[in-house]
ZAMARGU-4260 file (C-alpha; in steps of 0.2 Angstrom, whole numbers, plus 5000, padded with zeros to 4 digits):
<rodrens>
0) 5568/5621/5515 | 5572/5614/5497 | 5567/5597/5504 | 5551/5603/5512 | 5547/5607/5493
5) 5554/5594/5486 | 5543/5582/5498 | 5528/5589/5494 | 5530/5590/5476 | 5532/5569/5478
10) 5516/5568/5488 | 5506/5578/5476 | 5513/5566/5465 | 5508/5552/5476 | 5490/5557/5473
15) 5489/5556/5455 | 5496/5539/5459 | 5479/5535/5471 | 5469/5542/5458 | 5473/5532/5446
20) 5463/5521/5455 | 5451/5530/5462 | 5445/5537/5447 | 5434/5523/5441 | 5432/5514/5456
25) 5421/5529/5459 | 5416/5532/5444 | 5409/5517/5442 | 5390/5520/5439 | 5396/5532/5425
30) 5405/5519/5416 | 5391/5507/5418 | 5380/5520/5408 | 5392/5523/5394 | 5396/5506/5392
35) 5382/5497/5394 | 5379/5478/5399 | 5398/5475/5401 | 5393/5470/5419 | 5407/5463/5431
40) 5419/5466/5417 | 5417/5486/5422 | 5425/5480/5440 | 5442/5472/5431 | 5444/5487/5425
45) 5448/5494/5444 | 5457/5476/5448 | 5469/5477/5434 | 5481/5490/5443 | 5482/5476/5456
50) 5486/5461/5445 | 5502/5471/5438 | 5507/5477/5455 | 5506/5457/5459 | 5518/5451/5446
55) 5528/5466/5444 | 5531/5473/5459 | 5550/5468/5462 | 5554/5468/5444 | 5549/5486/5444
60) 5561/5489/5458 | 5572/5484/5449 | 5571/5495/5435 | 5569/5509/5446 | 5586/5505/5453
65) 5593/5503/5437 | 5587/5516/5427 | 5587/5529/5439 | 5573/5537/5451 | 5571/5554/5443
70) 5571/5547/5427 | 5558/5534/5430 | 5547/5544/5442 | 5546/5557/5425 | 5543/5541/5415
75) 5529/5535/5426 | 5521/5554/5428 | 5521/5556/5408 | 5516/5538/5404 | 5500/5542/5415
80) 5497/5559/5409 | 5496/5548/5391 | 5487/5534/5396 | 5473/5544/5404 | 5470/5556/5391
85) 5467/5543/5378 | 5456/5535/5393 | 5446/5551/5391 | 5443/5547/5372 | 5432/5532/5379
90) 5437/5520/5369 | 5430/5499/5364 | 5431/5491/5381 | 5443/5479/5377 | 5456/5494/5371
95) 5450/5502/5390 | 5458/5485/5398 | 5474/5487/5386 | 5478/5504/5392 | 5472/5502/5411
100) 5486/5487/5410 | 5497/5501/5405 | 5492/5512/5417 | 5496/5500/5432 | 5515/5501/5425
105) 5513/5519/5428 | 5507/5515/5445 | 5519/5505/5451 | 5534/5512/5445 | 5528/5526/5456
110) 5522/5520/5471 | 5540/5513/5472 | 5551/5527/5464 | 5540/5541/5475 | 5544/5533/5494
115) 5563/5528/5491 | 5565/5548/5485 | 5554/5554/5501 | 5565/5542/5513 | 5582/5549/5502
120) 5578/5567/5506 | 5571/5566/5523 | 5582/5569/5537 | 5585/5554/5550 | 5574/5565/5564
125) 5559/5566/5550 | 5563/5551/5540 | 5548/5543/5550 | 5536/5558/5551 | 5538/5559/5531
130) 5536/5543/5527 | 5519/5543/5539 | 5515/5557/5528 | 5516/5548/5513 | 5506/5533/5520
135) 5492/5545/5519 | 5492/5547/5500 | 5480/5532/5495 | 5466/5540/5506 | 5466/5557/5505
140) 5468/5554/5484 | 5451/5545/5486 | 5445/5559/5496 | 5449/5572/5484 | 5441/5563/5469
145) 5424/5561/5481 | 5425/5579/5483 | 5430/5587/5469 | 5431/5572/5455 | 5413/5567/5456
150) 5406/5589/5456 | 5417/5588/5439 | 5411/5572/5433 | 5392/5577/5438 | 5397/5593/5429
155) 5407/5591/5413 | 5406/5573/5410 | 5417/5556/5409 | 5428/5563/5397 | 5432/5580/5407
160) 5434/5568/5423 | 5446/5559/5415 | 5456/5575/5404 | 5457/5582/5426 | 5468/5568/5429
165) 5479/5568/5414 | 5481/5587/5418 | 5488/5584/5435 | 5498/5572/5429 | 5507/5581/5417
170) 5509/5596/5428 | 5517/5585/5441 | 5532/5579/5427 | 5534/5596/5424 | 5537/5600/5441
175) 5546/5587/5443 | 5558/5591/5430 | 5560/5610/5434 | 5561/5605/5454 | 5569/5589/5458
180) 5585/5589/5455 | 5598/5576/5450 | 5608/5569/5465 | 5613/5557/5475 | 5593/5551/5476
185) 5593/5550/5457 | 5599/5534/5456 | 5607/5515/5463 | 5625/5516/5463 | 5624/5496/5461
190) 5627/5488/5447 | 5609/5481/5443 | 5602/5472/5428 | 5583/5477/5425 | 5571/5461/5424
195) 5552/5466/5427 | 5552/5446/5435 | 5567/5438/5442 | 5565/5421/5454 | 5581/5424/5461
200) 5576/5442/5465 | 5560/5436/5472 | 5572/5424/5485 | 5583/5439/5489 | 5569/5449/5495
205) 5557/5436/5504 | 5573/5427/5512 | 5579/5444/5518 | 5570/5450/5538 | 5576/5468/5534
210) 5568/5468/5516 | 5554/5458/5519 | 5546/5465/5536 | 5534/5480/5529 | 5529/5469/5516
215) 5524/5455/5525 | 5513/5466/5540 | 5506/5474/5525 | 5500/5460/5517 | 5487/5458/5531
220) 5484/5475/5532 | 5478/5477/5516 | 5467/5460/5519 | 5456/5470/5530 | 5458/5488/5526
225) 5447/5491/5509 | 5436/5475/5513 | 5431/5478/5531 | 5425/5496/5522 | 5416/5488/5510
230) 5406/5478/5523 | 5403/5494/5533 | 5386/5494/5527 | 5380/5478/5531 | 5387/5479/5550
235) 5375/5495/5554 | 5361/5505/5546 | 5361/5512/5529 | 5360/5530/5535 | 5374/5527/5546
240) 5384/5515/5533 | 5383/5533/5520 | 5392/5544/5534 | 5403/5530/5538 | 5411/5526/5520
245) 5416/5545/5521 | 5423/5547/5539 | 5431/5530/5538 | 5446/5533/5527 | 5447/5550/5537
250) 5448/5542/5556 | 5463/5531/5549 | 5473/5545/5541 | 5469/5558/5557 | 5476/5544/5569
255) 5490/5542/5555 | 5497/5558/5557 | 5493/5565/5572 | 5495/5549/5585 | 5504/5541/5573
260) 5518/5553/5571 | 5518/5561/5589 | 5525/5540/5593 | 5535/5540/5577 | 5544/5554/5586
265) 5550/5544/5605 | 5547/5524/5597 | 5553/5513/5585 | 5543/5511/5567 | 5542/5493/5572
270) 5535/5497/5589 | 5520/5509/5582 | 5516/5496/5569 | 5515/5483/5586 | 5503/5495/5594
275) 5491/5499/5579 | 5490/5480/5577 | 5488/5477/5594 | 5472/5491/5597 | 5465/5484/5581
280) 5464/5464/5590 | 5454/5472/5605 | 5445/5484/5594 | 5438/5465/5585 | 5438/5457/5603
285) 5426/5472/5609 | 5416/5469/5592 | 5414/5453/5596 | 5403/5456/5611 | 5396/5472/5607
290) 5394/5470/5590 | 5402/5482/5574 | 5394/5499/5580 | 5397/5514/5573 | 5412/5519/5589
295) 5419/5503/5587 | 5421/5505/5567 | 5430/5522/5569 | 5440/5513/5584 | 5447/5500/5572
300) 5450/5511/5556 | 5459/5523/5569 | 5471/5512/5576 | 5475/5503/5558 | 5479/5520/5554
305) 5495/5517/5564 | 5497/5502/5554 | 5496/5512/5537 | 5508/5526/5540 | 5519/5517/5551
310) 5522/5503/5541 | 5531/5515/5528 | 5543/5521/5540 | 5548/5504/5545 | 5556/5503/5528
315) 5571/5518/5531 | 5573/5510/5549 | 5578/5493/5545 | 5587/5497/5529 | 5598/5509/5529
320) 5605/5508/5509 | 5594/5513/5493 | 5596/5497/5486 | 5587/5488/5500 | 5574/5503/5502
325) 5569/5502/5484 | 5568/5482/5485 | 5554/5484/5502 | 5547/5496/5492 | 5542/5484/5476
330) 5539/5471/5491 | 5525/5482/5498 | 5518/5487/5482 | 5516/5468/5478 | 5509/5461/5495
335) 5500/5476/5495 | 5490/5473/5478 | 5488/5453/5485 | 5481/5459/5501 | 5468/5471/5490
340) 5466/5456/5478 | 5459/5442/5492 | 5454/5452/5505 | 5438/5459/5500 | 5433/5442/5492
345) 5435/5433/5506 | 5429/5442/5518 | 5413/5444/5508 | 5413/5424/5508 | 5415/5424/5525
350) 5402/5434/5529 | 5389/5426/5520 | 5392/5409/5527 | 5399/5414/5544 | 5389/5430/5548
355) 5397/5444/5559 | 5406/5431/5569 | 5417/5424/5554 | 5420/5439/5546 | 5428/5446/5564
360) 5436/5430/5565 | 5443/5434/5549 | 5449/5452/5554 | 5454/5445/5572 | 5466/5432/5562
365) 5474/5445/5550 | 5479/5459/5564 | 5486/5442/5575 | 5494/5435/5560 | 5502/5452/5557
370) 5509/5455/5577 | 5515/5439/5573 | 5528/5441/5558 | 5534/5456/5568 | 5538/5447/5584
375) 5543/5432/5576 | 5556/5441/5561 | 5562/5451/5578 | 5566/5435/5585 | 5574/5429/5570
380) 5584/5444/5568 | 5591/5445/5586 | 5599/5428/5583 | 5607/5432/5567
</rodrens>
């Protein structure tokens, strides 16, 4: 029961983590009133979370390990707490980028502390229905802010928008303080030397089949999950496109949790992850001849929603020690941000050249290219 609690403490966490993104990603058109003409500058404001995530993602593994995972995940939750209420103040733009580059360390060191604890305190049986469960944390943060964030903000205000989320912030240290307790979770018995960029850790990772599997698969995942919602309204109506960019994000959790964890509970992480990416190619086959109907959207987002969650329990399942979980971890975090980074972009580019056919050409390659590093690291593994 303690780690029931204890799991659901870290994935109320985990949502203050998605929100700090999600807060002025959909806050947007508020920020573009207070501020003015800063025009596409407003949008590096979201995108800066991603370009730390990018440089520092295995250097903030291993400070994680080397500090201690209580202790930074209390670090992160506090550091956000700050940086967003002196984000409510509404400060010069150019201060707004400082502390959102200080914001994205808080981000990261929690999107990697946060699923090394959840796989640490999970038993083997539910290792891979918690770490499923913990997938989900991204969208239903942005579905919390869409439903209750933007009343608030409509409400009360930038500045109260932003004072919410430094409140659940600092309640979640708090909690985390008085509830999770120091043990063998709180920290990496190796001997590590914290360097937030390290070549040589960089080789370790990306050389290793163990480490370096999630990451890789979710490198194309996130190529295709935020952009191929972000041309939703292009591929059908506009009345359709409104109801869409809600249920989207929902169809991909629902499938996450429910499909997704009933065949986390007879198969192998690596084998759901095959079979999400799999029903995703024949989803963009059927696309191709149909076209990107509405069924046919919620058919895609569903079966990458085995893809999201499973993806996470592939991380426990090929690595059995902390010190390779924490490393996959800051892999997934940083593939993760590159996939964010270029896929929308690009698939935007494509479309306008290409049309319909390039951009499911695009989406066609990435769920191919990422069947493919499975089977071929699987390969690669078997005749080690």
């Amino acid at each position: 029961m303690k780690a029931l609690f204890q799991f659901i403490l870290l994935w109320l966490a985990g949502l203050g983590a998605s929100t700090q993104y999600a807060k002025l990603s959909l806050a947007l058109p508020a920020l573009e009133a207070y501020y003015g003409s800063a025009g596409a500058r407003l949008g590096l404001l979201v995108s800066l979370l991603s370009f730390v995530g990018l440089a520092f993602g295995l250097g903030a593994a291993s400070v994680v390990a080397a500090l201690g995972f209580r202790r930074m995940l209390i670090t992160a939750l506090v550091l956000g707490a700050g940086v967003a209420l002196l984000e409510s103040l509404l400060p010069p733009l150019p201060v707004m980028f400082a502390l959102r580059l200080v914001e994205g360390v808080s981000h990261l060191l929690l999107v990697v502390v946060i699923p090394t604890l959840i796989a640490s305190i999970a038993s083997e049986r539910l290792r891979a229905v918690a770490m499923t469960l913990w997938g989900t944390f991204f969208g239903v943060g942005f579905a919390l802010v869409g439903a209750f964030g933007l009343p608030l903000l409509e409400a009360r205000g930038l500045s109260a928008f932003l004072v919410a989320h430094a409140v659940w912030m600092g309640l979640m240290a708090c909690l985390v303080v008085m509830l999770v307790e120091k043990g063998r979770a709180s920290r990496e018995e190796r001997a590590w030397h914290p360097a937030f960029f390290s070549l040589a850790l960089h080789r370790e990772v990306y050389t290793s089949i163990p480490i370096a599997t999630s990451a890789l698969v979710w490198l194309f995942y996130t190529a295709t999950y935020v952009s191929a919602l972000t041309l939703t309204p292009k591929w059908v109506g506009a009345d359709e496109a409104v109801a869409l960019a809600a249920l989207l994000p929902l169809v991909s959790i629902v499938s996450s949790v429910t499909i997704g964890n009933l065949l986390l509970l007879r198969f192998p992480a690596v084998t759901v992850v095959k079979t999400g990416l799999v029903a995703a190619l024949l989803t963009v086959m059927a696309m191709a001849f149909s076209g990107p109907v509405a069924s046919l959207l919620m058919a895609l987002f569903a079966s990458i929603g085995l893809v999201q969650g499973a993806s996470f329990a592939v991380v426990p399942e090929l690595n059995r020690d902390t010190h390779d979980r924490v490393l996959a971890n800051g892999a997934m975090a940083q593939t993760g941000n590159i996939g964010n980074l270029v896929g929308t972009p690009l698939l935007l580019m494509l479309f306008q050249s290409g049309g319909k056919a390039a951009a499911l050409l695009y989406l066609g390659a990435c769920y191919l290219a990422g069947l493919g590093v499975l089977v071929g690291l699987g390969w690669l593994a078997r005749r080690q």
